[in-house]
C-alpha positions in Angstrom: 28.8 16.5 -9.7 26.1 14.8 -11.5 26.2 15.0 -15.4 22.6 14.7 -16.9 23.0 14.0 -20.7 19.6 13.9 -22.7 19.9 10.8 -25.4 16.9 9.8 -27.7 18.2 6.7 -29.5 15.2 4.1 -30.5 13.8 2.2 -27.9 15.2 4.5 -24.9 14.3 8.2 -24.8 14.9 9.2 -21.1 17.4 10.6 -19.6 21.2 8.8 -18.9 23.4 10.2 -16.2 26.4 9.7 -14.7 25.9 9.0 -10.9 28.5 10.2 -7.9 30.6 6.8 -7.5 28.7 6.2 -4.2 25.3 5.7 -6.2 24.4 2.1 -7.9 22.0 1.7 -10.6 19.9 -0.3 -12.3 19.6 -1.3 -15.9 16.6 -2.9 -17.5 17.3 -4.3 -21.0 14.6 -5.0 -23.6 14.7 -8.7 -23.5 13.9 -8.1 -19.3 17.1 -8.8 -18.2 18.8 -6.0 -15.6 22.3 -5.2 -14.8 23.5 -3.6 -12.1 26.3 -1.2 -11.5 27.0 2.4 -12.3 27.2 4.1 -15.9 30.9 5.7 -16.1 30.6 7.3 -19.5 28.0 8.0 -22.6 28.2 8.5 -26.2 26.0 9.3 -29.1 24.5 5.2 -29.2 26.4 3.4 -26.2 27.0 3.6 -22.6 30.4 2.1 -20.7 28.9 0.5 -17.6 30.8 -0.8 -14.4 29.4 -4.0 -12.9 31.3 -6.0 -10.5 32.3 -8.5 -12.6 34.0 -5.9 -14.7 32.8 -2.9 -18.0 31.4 -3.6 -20.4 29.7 -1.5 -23.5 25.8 -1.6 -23.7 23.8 0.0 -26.9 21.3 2.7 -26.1 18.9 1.0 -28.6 19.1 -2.2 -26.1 18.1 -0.2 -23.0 14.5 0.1 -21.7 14.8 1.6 -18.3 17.5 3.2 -16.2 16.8 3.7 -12.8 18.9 4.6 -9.6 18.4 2.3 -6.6 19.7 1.7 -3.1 21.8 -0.4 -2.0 19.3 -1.5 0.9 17.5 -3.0 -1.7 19.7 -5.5 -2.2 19.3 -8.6 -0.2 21.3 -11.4 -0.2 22.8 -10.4 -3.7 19.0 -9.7 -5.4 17.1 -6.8 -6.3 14.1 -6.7 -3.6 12.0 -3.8 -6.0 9.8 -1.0 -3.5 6.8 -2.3 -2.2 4.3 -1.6 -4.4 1.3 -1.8 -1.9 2.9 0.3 0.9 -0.1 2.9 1.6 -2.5 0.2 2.6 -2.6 -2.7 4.8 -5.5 -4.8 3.7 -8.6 -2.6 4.0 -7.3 0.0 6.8 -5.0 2.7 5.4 -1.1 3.0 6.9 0.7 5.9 7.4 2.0 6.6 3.9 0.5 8.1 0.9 1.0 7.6 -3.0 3.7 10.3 -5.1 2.0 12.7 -7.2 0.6 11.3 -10.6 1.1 7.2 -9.2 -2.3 5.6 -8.5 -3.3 2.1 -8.5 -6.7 -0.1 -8.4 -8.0 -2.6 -6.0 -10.3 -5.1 -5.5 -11.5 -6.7 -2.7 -13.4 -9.6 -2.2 -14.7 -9.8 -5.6 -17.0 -7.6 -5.6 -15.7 -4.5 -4.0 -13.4 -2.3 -6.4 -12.0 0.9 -6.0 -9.3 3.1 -7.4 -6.5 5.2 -5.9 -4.6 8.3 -7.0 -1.7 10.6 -5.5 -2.7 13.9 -6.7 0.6 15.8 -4.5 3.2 13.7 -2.5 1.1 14.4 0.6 -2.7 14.0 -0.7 -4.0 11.0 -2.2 -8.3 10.2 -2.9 -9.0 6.7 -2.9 -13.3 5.2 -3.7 -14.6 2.3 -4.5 -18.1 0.9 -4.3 -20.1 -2.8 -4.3 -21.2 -4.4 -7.1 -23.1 -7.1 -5.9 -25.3 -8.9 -8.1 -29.2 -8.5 -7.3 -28.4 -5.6 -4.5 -30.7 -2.7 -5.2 -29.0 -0.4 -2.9 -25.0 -0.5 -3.3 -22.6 0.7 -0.9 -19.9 3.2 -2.1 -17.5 5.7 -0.4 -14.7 8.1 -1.2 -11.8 8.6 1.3 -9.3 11.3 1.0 -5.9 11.2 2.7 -3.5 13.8 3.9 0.2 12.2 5.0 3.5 13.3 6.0 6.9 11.9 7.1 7.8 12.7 10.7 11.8 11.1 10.9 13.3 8.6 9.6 10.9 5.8 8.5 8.2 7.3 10.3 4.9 8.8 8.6 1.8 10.2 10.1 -1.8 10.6 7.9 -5.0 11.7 8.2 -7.8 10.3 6.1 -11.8 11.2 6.3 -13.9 8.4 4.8 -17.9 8.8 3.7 -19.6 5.8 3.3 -23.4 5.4 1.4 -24.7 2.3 2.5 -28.5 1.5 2.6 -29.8 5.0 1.8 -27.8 5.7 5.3 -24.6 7.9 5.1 -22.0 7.2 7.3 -18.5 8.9 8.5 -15.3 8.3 9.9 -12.1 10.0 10.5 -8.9 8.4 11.2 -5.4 9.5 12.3 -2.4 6.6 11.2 0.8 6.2 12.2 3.0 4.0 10.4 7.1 3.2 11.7 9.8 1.3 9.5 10.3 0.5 6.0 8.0 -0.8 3.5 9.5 -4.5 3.6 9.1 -4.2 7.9 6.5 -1.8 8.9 4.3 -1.5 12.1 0.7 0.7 11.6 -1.6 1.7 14.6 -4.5 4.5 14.6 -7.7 5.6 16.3 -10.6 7.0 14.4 -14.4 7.8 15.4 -17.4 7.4 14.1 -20.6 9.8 13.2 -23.4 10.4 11.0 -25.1 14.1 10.3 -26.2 14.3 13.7 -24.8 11.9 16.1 -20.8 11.4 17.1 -19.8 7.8 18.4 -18.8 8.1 21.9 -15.7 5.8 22.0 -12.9 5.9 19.2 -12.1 3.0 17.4 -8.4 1.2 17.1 -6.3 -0.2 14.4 -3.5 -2.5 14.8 -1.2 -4.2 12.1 1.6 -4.6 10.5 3.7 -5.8 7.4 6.7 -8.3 7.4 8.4 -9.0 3.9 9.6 -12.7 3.7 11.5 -12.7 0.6 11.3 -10.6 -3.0 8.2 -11.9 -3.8 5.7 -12.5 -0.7 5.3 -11.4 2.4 2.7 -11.5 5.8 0.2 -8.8 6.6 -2.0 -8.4 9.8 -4.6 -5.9 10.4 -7.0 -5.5 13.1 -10.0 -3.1 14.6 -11.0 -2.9 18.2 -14.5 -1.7 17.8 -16.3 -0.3 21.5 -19.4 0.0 22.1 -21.9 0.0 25.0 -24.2 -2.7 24.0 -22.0 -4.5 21.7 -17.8 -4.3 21.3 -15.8 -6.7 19.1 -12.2 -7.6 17.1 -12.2 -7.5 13.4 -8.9 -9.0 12.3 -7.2 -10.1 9.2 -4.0 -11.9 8.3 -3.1 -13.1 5.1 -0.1 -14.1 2.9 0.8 -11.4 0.6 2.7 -12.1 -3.1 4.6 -9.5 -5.1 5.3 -8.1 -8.4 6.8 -5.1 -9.2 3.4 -3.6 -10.0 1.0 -5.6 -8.7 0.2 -7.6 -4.7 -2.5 -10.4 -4.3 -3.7 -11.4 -0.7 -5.0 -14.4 0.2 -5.3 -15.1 4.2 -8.6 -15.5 6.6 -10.4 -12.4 8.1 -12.1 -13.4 11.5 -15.1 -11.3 13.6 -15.4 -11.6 17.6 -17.9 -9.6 19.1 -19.6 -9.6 23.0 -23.3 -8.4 23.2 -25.0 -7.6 26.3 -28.1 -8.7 26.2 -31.2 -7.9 28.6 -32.9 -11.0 30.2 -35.8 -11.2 32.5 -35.8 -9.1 35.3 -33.8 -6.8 33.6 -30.7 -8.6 34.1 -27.7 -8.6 31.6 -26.1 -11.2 30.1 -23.4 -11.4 27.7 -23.1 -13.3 24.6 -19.8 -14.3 22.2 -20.3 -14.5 18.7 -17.1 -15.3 16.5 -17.4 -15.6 12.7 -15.0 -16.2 10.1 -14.5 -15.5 6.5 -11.5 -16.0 3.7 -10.1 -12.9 2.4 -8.6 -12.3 -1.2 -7.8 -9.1 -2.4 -5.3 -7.4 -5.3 -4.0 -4.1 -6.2 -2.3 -2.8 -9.7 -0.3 0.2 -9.8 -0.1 2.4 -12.8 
């Protein structure tokens, strides 16, 4: 049975509990240091807590966080903390959504921020918009996002973006599917396209995935198969990705390929390859 005991002692107020002796935890001090292990007992202004290399006696004024963690998250002996940028690739949304109350905001290519916020643990609202210097007409959408877990490391969302670009107004619904952890996780989705009054009549794809190298980095890919009848292309992305508990920066190359049928004389088609490159740096900071 799990004992909750309440303790307000200067500089921790939360909560300290006694864990079931299958449960580790994780203790951050106020100098930054962490110990792991399990608390075994608590009194009015210390804890007993069991490490492996033996108990030992920490004060409650000393202690700035306690927090429970898995033992998957240990990795060769070190703490590998949750992915803090698990609900998005780079751009393109994955499966997951944010908890209730956890939000963070991005930025994109310099000039393209946006925030993000997990009203329930199933619905998030992300928007963002363009500030680029000398535009007159700035781009900006909003993009809600309704996600659920299906089985074990599987999750499923459905997201409706509206994008104002150019006095135009754009739409696009997408349905995600993400598989595997946060540190190892493939995403793929088809969405469509339409305005007010006309639909696209192919969907588009999405294709990526996320592979964490090591506490602090890890490789992302992302990639759009766009149809069309007069023109059809690849939009990819795949960048290096480094971690901190709160906060991811991206740094990686996004590349364009598109066909175009074109009509010559005599009415004849002819196809033409266009492929176009671009670096890509983003962040994101969760609060």
């Amino acid at each position: 049975m799990l004992l909750l005991l309440g303790v307000c002692a200067q500089g921790y107020s939360g909560k300290l509990e006694i864990p079931p002796k299958d449960k580790t935890q994780m203790i951050t001090m106020q100098d930054g240091s962490t110990l792991v292990g399990r608390i075994t007992s608590v009194g009015e202004n210390e804890v007993k807590f069991q490490t492996d290399m033996g108990e030992m006696t920490i004060a409650i004024a000393k202690i700035k966080d306690v927090k429970e963690v898995s033992s998957a998250s240990f990795k060769g002996g070190q703490y590998w903390f949750p992915n803090p940028n698990a609900t998005r690739l780079l751009f393109g949304p994955t499966g997951r959504t944010l908890k209730a109350e956890h939000g963070y905001v991005y930025d994109l290519w310099v000039f393209f921020p946006g925030v993000a916020f997990g009203l329930t643990d199933h619905f998030m609202i992300a928007g963002g918009a363009s500030l680029i210097p000398g535009l007159d007409d700035q781009m900006f959408y909003i993009m809600p996002k309704y996600g659920f877990p299906a089985g074990k490391d599987l999750n499923f969302a459905v997201s409706a973006v509206a994008f104002r670009l150019w006095v135009e107004t754009f739409y696009f619904g997408l349905g995600t599917m993400t598989y595997g952890s946060e540190d190892r996780s493939f995403t793929c989705g088809l969405g469509v396209a339409f305005t007010d009054d006309k639909m696209a009549d192919k969907p588009a794809a999405t294709l990526g995935g996320e592979y964490r190298l090591s506490r602090h980095s890890g490789l992302v890919l992302e990639s759009w198969f766009i149809p069309g009848d007069v023109d059809e292309g690849v939009i990819g992305i795949g960048a290096l990705r480094l971690f901190g508990e709160q906060l991811t920066v991206d740094a990686g190359i996004g590349f364009s390929y598109q066909n175009k049928n074109t009509v010559e004389n005599f009415g004849e088609l002819s196809e033409e390859d266009e492929f176009d490159w671009i670096p890509y740096v983003d962040f994101v900071w969760n609060f």
